[in-house]
Structures are given as C-alpha cells and as structure tokens.
BAVEX-51956 format. One record per residue: y, z, x of N, C-alpha, C, CB in turn; residue number from 1. Coordinates in nm, 3 decimals, decimal comma. Last residue first. Glycine has a CB too. Layout:
% residues N
> n.py:n.pz:n.px:ca.py:ca.pz:ca.px:c.py:c.pz:c.px:cb.py:cb.pz:cb.px:k
> Y:Z:X:Y:Z:X:Y:Z:X:Y:Z:X:NUM .
...
% end
This chain:
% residues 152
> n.py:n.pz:n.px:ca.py:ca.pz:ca.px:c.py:c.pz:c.px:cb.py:cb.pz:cb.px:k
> -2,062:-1,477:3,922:-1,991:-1,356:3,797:-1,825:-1,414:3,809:-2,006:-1,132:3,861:152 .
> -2,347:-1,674:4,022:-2,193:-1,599:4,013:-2,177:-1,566:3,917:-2,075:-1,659:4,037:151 .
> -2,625:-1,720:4,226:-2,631:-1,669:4,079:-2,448:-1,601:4,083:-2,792:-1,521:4,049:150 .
> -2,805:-1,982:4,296:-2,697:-1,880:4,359:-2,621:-1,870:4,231:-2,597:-1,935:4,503:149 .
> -3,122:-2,002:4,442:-3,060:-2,042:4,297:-2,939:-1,908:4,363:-3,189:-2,011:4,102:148 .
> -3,435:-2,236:4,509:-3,298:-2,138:4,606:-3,227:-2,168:4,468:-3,197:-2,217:4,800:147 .
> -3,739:-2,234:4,526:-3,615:-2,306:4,422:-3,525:-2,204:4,511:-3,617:-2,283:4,203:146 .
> -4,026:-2,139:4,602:-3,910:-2,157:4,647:-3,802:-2,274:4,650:-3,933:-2,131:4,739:145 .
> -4,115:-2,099:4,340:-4,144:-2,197:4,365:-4,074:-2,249:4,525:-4,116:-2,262:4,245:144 .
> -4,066:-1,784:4,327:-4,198:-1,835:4,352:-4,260:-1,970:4,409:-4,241:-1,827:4,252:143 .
> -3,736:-1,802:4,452:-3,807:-1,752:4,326:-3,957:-1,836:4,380:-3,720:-1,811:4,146:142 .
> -3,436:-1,660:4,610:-3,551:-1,794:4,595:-3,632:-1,758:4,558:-3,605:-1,872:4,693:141 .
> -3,094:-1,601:4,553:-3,237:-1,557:4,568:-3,301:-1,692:4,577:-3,298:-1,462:4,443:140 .
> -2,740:-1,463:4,639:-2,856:-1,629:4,638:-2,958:-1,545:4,640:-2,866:-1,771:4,792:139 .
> -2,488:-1,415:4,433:-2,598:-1,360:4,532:-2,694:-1,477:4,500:-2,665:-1,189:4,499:138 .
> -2,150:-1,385:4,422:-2,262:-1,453:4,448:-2,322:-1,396:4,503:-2,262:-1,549:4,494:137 .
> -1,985:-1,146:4,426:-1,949:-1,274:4,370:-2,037:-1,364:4,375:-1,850:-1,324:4,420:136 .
> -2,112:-0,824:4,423:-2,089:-0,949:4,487:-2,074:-1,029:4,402:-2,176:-0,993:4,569:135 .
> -2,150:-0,580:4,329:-1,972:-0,604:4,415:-2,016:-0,711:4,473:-1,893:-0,477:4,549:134 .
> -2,376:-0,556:4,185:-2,257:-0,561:4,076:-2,172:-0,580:4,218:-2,219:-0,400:3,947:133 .
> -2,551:-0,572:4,392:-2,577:-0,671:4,281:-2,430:-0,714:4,185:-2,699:-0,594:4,178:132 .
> -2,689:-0,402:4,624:-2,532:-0,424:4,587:-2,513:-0,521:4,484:-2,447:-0,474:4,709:131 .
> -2,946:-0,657:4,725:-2,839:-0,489:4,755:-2,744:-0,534:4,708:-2,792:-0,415:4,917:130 .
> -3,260:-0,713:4,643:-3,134:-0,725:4,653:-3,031:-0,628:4,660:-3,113:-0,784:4,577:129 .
> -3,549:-0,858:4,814:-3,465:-0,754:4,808:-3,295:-0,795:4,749:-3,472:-0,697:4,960:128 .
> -3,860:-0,983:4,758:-3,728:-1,018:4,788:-3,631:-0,866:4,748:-3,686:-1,168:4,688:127 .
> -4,121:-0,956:4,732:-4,089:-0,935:4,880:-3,908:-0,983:4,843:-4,205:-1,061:5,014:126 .
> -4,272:-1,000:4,524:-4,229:-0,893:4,487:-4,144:-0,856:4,673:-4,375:-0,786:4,408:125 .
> -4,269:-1,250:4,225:-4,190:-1,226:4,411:-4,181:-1,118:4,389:-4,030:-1,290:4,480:124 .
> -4,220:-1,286:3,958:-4,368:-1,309:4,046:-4,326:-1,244:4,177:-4,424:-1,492:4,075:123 .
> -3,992:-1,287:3,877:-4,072:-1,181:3,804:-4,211:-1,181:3,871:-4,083:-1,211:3,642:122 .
> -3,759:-1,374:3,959:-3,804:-1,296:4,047:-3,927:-1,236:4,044:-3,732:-1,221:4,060:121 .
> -3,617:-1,462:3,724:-3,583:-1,511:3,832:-3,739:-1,490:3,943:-3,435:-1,429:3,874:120 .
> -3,577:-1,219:3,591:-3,738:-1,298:3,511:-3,706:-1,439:3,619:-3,731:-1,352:3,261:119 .
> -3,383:-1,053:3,748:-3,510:-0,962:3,731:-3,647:-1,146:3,660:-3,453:-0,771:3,550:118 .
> -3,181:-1,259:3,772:-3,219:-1,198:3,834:-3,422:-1,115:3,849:-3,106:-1,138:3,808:117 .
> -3,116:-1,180:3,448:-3,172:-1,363:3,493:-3,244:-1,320:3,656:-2,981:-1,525:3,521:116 .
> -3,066:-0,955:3,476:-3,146:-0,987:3,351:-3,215:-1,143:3,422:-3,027:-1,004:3,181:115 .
> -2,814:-0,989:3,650:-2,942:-0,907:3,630:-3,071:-0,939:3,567:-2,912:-0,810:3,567:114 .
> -2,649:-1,145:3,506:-2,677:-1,168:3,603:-2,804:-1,096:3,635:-2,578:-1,154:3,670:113 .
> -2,569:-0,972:3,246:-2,635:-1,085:3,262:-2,732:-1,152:3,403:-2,533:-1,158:3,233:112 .
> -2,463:-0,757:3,374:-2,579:-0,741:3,303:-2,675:-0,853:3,314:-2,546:-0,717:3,173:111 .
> -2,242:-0,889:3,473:-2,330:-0,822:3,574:-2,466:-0,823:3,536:-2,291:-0,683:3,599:110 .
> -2,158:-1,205:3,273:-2,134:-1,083:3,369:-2,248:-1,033:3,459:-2,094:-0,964:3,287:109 .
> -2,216:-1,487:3,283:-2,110:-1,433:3,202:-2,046:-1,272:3,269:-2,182:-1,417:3,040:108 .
> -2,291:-1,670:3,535:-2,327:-1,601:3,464:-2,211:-1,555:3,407:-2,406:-1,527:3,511:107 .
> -2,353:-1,991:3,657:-2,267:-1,903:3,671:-2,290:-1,809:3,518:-2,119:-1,978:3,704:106 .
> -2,578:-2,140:3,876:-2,582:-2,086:3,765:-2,437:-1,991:3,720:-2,710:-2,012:3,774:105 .
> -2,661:-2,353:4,126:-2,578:-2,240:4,092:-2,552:-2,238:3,940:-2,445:-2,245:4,170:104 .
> -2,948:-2,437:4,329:-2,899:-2,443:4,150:-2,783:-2,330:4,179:-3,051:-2,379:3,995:103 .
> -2,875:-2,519:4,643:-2,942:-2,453:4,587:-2,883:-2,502:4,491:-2,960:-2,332:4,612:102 .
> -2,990:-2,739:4,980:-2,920:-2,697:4,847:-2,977:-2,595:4,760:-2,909:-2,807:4,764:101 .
> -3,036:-2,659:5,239:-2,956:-2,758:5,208:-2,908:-2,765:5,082:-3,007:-2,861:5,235:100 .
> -3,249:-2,560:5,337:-3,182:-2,478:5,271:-3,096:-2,552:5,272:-3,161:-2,359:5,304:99 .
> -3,632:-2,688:5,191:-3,490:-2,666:5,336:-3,385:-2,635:5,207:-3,423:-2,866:5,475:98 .
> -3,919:-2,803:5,250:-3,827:-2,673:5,180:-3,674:-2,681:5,293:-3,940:-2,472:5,199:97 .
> -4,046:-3,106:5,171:-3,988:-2,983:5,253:-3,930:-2,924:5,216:-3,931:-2,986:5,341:96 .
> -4,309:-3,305:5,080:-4,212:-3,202:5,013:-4,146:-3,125:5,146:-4,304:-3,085:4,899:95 .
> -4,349:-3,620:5,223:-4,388:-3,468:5,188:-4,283:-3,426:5,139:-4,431:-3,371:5,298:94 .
> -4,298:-3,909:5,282:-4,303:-3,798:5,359:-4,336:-3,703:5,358:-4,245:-3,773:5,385:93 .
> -4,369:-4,003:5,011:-4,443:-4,033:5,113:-4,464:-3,989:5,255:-4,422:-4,122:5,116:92 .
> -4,258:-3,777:4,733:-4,233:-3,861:4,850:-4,326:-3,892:4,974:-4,129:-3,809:4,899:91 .
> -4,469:-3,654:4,563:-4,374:-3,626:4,643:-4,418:-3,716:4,709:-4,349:-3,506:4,695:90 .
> -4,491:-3,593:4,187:-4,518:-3,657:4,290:-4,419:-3,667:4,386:-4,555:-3,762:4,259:89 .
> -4,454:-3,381:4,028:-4,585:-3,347:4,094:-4,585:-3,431:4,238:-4,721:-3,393:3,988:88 .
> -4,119:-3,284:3,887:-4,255:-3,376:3,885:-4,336:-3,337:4,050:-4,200:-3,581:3,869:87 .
> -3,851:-3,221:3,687:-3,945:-3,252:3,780:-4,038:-3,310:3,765:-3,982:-3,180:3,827:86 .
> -3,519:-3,108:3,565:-3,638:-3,225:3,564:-3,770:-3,198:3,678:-3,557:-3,385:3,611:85 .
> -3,330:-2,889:3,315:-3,420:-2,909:3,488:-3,545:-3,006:3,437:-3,507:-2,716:3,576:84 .
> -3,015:-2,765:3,213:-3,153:-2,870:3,204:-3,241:-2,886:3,354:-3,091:-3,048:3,158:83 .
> -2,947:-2,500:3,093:-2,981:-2,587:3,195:-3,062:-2,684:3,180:-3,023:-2,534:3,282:82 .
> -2,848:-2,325:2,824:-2,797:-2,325:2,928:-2,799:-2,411:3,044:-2,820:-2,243:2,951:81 .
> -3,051:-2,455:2,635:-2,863:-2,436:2,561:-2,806:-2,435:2,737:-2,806:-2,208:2,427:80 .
> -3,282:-2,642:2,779:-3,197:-2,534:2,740:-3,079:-2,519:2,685:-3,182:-2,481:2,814:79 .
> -3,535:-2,842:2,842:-3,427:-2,885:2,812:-3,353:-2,729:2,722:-3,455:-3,037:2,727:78 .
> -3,778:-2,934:3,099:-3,716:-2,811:3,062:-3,555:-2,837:2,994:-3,714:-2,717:3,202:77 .
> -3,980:-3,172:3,142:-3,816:-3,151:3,167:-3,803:-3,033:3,059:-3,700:-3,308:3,129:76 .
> -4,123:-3,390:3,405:-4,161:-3,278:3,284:-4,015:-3,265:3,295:-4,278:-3,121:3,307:75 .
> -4,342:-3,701:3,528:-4,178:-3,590:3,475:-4,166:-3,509:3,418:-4,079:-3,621:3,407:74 .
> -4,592:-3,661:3,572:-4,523:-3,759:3,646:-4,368:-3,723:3,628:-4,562:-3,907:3,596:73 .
> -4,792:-3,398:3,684:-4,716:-3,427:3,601:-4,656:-3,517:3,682:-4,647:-3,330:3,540:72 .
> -5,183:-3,476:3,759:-5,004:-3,445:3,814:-4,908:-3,458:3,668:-4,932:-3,602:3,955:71 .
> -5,448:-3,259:3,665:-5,375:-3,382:3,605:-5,254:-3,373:3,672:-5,353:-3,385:3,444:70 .
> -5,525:-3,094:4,008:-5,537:-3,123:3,815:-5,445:-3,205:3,789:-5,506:-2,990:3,698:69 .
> -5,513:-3,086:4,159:-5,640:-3,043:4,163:-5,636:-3,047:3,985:-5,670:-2,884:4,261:68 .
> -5,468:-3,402:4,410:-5,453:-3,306:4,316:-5,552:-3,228:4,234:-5,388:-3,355:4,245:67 .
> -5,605:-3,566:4,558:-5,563:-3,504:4,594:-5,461:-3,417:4,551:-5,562:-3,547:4,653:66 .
> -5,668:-3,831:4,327:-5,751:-3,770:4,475:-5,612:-3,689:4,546:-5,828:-3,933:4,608:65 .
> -5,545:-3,723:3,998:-5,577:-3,831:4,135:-5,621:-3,799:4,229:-5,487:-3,892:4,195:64 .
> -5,694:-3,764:3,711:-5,678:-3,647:3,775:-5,671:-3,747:3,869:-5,775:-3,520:3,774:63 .
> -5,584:-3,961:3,404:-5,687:-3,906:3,494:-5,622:-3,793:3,605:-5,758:-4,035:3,572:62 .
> -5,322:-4,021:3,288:-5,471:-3,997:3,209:-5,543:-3,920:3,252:-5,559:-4,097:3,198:61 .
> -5,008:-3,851:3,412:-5,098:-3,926:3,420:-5,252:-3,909:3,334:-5,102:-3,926:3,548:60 .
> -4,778:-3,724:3,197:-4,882:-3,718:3,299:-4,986:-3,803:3,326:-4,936:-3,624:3,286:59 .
> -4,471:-3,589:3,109:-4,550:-3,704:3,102:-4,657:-3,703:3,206:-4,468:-3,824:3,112:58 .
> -4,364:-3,298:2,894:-4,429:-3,324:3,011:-4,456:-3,526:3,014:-4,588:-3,213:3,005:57 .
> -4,146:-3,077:2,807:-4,221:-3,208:2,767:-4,250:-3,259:2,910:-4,127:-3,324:2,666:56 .
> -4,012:-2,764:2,666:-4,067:-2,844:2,789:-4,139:-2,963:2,721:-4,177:-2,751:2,892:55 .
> -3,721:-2,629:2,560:-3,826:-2,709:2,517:-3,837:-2,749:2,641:-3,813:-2,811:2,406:54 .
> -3,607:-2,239:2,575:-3,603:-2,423:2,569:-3,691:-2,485:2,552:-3,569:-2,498:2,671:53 .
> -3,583:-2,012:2,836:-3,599:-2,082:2,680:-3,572:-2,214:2,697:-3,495:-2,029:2,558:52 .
> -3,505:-1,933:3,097:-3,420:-2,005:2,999:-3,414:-2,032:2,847:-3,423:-2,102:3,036:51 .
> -3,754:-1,796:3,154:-3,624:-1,733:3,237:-3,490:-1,777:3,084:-3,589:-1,852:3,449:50 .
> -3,959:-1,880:3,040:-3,992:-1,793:3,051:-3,852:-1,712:3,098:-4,106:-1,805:3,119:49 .
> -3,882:-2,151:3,147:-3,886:-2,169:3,021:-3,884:-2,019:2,985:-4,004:-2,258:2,973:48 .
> -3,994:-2,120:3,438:-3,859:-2,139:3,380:-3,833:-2,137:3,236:-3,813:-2,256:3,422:47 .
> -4,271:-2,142:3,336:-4,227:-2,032:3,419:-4,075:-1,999:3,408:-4,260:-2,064:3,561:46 .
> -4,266:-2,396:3,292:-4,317:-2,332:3,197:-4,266:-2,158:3,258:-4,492:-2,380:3,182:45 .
> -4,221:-2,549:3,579:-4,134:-2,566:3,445:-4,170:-2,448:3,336:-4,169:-2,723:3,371:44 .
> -4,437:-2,409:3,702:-4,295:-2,428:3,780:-4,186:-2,401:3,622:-4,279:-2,633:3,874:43 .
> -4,678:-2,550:3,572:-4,679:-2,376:3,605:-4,491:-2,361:3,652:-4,826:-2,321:3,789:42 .
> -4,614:-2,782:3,619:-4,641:-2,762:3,455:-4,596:-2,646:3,474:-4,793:-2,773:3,374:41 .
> -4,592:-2,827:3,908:-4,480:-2,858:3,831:-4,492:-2,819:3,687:-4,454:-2,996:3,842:40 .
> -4,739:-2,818:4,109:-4,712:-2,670:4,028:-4,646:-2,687:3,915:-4,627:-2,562:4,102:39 .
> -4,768:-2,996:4,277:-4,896:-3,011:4,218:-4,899:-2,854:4,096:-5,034:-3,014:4,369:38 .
> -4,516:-2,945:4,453:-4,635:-2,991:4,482:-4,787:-2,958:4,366:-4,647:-2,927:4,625:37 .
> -4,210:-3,088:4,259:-4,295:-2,953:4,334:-4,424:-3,018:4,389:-4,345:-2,812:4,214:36 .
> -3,885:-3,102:4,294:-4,008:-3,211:4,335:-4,083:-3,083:4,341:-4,004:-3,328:4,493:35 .
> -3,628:-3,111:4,067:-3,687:-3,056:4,187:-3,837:-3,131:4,125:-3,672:-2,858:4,215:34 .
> -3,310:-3,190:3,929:-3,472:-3,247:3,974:-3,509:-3,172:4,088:-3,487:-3,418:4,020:33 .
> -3,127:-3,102:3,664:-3,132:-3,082:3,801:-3,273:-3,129:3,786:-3,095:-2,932:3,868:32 .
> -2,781:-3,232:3,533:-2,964:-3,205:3,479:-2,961:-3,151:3,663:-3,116:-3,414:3,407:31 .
> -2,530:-3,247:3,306:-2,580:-3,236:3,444:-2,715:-3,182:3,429:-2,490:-3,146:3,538:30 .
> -2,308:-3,403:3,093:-2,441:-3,326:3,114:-2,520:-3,286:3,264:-2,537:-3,411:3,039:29 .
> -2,013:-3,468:2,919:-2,107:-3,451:3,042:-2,172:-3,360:3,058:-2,062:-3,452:3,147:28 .
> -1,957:-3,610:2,581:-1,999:-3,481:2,632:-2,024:-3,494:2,788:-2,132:-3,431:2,554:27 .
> -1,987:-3,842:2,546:-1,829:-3,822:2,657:-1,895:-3,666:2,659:-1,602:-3,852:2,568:26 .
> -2,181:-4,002:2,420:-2,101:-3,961:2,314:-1,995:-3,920:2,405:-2,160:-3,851:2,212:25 .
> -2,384:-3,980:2,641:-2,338:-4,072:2,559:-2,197:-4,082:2,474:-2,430:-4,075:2,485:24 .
> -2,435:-3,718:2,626:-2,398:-3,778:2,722:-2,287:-3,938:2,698:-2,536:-3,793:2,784:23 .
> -2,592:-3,715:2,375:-2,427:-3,656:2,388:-2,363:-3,680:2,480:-2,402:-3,525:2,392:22 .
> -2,806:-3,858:2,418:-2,701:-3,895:2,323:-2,554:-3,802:2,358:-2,765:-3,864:2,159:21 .
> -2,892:-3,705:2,604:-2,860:-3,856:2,653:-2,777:-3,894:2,594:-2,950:-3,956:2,647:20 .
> -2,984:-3,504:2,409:-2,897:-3,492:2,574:-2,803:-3,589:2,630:-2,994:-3,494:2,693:19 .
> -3,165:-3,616:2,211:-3,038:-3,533:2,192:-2,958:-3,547:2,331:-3,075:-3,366:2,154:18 .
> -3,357:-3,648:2,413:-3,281:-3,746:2,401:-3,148:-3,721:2,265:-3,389:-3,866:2,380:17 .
> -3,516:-3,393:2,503:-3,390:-3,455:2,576:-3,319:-3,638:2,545:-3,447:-3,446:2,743:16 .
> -3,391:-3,152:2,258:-3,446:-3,291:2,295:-3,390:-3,356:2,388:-3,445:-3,376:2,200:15 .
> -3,412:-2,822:2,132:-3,327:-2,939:2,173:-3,425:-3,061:2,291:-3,176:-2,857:2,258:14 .
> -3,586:-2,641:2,095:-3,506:-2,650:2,059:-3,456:-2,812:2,055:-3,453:-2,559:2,113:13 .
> -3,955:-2,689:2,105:-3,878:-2,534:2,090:-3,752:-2,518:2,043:-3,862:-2,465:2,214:12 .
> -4,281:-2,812:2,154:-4,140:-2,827:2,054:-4,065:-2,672:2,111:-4,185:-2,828:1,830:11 .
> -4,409:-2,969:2,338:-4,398:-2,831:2,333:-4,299:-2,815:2,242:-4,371:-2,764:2,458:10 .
> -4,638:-3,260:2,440:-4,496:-3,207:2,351:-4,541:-3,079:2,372:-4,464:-3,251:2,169:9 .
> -4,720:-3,500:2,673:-4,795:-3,392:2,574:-4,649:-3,321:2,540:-4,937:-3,271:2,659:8 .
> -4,821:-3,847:2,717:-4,701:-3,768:2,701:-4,783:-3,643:2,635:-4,570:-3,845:2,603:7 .
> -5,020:-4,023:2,954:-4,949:-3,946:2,830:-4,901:-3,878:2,806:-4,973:-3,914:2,767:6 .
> -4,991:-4,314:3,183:-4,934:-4,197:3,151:-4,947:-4,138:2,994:-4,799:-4,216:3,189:5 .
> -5,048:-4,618:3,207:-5,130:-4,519:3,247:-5,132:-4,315:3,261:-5,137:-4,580:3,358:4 .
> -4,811:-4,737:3,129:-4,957:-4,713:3,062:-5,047:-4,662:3,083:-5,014:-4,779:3,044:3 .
> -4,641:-4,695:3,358:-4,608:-4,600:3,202:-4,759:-4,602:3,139:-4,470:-4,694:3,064:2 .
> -4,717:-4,841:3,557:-4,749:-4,701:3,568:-4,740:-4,633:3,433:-4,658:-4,634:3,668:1 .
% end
C-alpha cells in the first residue's frame, strides 16, 4: 500500500518525528486518532485553524470509487498543545458517531477556554453554551462531530 501513497508537506513547527524522538527519549506523548469520512484534509486543516501546528498528510496517487477526492491515508496535526492523527479510511463496518468518547483538553483559564470554545465552534451555529465561567467542564461537538470536554 506505501507505494501507492504520496506524501504532501505543510511546514509550520514541530515534526512528528521530533515527537517519536522525545517519546523516545522518556518524554510521554499522547496523540489522538479520529476516523473521518472523506473530510479528513478539511477536518485536520480546520484544527490547525483552532491549534496551530504542522499538518502532513499521506494519500493515496489516485482518487478511489467512492470518494470524491484523493482519501487521506494518515494526516497528523502536530501542536505545542495536541497532537491529532487521522484518516479517510473507515473500517469495513462504517464510521459511527457515538458518545463513548471525547478529547479532553484542559485549559489554563476562562478566557482561554473561550477563545478555544469560540474557533472550536467557528462553523456550528446550532450549539449553545450557558454559564461558561461556573463550570468545570463543558463538552461541545464541533463540525466534524469530534466531542471535546474543555476544563479549567
């Protein structure tokens, strides 16, 4: 499958084989993988837009029967704050949305929380939030519906 994949670059900060290496090194790193359906460039690049960071994609040559453009086979959003993996291709069962897990992010304060909140959200205009500063967690779900539970 690798030979039939090319890689396209986005330079911005950090590498994910900087990552591996520090991993390496006793630093621990935690990454996150979400599976999207055929959004994954638009998904990751969107996040990049929330986090900053470098995206790198690997993708197949050609376009496959039942995508409407090149799939990404891994892309990875690599941040000072998160790392996030994905990809185009889903399981032989399908993608399902279920509320079984979310990203928890823990924020420095209110402001902060906000700020991530508001470019969280920046497509969705049906989600509501009340009371922002007297909760200890507030869960949202963002365009891709990614579930993300945001603490102070």
């Amino acid at each position: 499958m690798a030979s039939n994949m090319i890689s396209q670059h986005k330079l911005t900060k950090a590498s994910p084989e900087k990552v591996f290496q520090e991993f390496a090194t006793g630093k621990l790193v935690s990454a996150i993988f979400i599976t999207f359906s055929g959004n994954c460039r638009k998904a990751l690049t969107f996040y990049q837009t929330c986090f900053g960071g470098r995206l790198q994609f690997e993708t197949f040559e050609k376009e496959l029967q039942g995508y409407t453009e090149i799939p990404v086979v891994v892309g990875s959003l690599v941040s000072d704050n998160i790392i996030i993996y994905g990809s185009d291709l889903v399981h032989n069962e399908g993608r399902t949305i279920g509320n079984y897990i979310s990203i928890f992010l823990h924020c420095t304060n209110v402001y902060e929380r906000k700020a991530l909140i508001k470019k969280l959200l920046a497509n969705k205009k049906d989600q509501i939030i009340r009371d922002p500063d007297d909760q200890k967690l507030i869960e949202i779900t963002d365009t891709f519906d990614v579930g993300w539970v945001l603490g102070i």
